[in-house]
C-alpha positions in Angstrom: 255.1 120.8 286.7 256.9 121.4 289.7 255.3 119.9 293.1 251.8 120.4 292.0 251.5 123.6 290.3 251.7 124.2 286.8 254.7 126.6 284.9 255.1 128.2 281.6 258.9 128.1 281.0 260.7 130.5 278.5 263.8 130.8 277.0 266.8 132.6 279.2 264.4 131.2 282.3 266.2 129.7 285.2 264.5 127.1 286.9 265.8 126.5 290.7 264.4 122.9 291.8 265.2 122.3 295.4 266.2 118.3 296.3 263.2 115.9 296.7 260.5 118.1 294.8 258.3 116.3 292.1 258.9 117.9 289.0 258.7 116.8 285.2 259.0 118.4 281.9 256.5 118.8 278.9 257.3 120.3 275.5 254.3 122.0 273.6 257.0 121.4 270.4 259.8 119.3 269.2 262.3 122.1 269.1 263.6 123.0 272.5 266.8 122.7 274.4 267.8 122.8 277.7 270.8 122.9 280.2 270.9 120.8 283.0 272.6 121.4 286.5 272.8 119.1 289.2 274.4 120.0 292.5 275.4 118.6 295.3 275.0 120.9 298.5 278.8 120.7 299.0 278.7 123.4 296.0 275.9 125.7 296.9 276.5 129.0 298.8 275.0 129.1 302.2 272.9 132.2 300.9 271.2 130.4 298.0 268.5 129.8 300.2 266.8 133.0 299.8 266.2 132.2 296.2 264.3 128.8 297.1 262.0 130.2 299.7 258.0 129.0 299.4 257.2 128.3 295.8 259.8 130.6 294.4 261.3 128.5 291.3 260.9 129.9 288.2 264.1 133.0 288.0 262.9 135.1 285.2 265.3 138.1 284.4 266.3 139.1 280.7 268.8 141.3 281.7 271.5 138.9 283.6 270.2 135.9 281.6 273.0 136.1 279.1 275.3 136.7 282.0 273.8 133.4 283.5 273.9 131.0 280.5 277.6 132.3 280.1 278.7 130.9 283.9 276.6 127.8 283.3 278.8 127.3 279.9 281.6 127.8 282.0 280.4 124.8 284.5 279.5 122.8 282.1 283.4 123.4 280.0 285.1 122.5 283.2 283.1 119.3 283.9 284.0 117.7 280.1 287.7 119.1 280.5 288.2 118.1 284.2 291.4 118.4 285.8 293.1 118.7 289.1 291.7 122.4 289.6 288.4 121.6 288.0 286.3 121.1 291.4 287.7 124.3 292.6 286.8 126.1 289.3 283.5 124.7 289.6 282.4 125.9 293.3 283.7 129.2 291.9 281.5 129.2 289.2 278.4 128.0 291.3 279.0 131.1 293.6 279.3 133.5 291.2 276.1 132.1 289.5 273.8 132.3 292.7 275.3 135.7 293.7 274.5 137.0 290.4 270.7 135.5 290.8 270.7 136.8 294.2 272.0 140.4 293.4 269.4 140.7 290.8 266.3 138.8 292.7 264.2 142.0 293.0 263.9 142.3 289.1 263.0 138.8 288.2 259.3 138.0 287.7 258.1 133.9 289.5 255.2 133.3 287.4 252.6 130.7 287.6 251.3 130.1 284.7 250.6 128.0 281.6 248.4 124.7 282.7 244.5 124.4 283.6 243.1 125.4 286.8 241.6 122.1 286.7 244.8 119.8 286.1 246.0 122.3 288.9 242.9 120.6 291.3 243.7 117.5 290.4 247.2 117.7 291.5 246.2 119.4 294.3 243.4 116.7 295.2 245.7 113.9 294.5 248.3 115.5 296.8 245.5 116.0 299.9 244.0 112.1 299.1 247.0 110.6 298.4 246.6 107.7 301.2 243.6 106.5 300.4 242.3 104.4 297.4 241.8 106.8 294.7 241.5 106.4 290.8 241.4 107.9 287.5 237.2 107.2 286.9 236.5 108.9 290.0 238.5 111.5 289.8 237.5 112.5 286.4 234.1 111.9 287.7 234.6 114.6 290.7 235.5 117.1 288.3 233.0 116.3 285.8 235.1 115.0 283.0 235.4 111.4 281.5 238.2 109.7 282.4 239.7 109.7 279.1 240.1 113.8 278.6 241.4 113.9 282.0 244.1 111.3 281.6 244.6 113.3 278.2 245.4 116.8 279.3 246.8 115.6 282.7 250.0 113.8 280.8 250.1 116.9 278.5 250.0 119.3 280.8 252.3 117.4 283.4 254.2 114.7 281.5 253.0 112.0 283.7 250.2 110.3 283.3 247.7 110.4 286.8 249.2 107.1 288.0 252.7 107.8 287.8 252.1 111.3 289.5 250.1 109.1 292.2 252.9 106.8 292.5 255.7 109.4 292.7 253.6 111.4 295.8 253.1 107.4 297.4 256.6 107.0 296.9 257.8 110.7 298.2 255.4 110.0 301.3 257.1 106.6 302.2 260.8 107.8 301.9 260.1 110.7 304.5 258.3 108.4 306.6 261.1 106.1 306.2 264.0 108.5 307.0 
């Protein structure tokens, strides 16, 4: 789940997350693995940009994906063997990584798929009504569910359960209206 939309992720997919966006993870099985980049802004390209505009997170593109899980090895060597040069290796890395995704971005495929339409509405509705007091019961009971299925396939489909996807949006909200 990324904001509130719904994603089916497969293996050799790149997932670009921009800073400050709700997302969470759910496995439909125990066997799965994953690597993991955080980065500063001081590393990204200026250009990397084009690959985050609107909704645009999930790079899907078998025929670089090799190519890609190679340079991310390469990161992640350099971070457990740091040195002196290591930072510099790094940013190099990061660039060739992005201009690779952005020299192939017209043959990868952003698809939205995998979750319910109607976890998608909740997210959606919780998004839009956020501010005022809203619950689980009635919730469930504007979408004509019990409470129970809906708090079911809500954490399944989202791996939160509704109040902690509440609380995260109340808590996103606050910190923008703070800064």
């Amino acid at each position: 789940m990324i904001e509130d939309t719904l994603y089916e992720i497969k293996a050799g997919d790149m997932v670009l997350i921009p800073a400050y966006r709700i997302h969470k993870t759910a496995y439909s099985t125990a066997s799965h693995s994953r690597l993991l980049l955080s980065l500063s802004d001081n590393y990204l390209p200026p250009y990397v940009h084009t690959l985050l505009e609107g909704d645009n997170y999930i790079y899907r593109n078998p025929k670089i994906s090799a190519d890609a899980y190679a340079i991310v090895k390469d990161i992640e060597s350099e971070y457990l063997n740091w040195d002196s040069y290591s930072s510099d290796m790094i940013n190099g890395y990061v660039h060739m990584l992005f201009t690779l995704l952005c020299r192939n971005r017209n043959y990868y495929k952003n698809q939205r798929t995998g979750g319910s339409l109607r976890v998608e509405k909740v997210l959606n509705y919780i998004k839009g009504n956020y501010q005022s007091h809203i619950t689980l019961s009635q919730t469930a009971k504007a979408y004509s569910i019990t409470p129970e299925h809906l708090s079911r396939i809500f954490k399944k489909e989202t791996g939160l359960s509704f109040h902690e996807y509440l609380t995260s949006i109340r808590l996103k909200e606050a910190e923008h209206l703070l800064k």
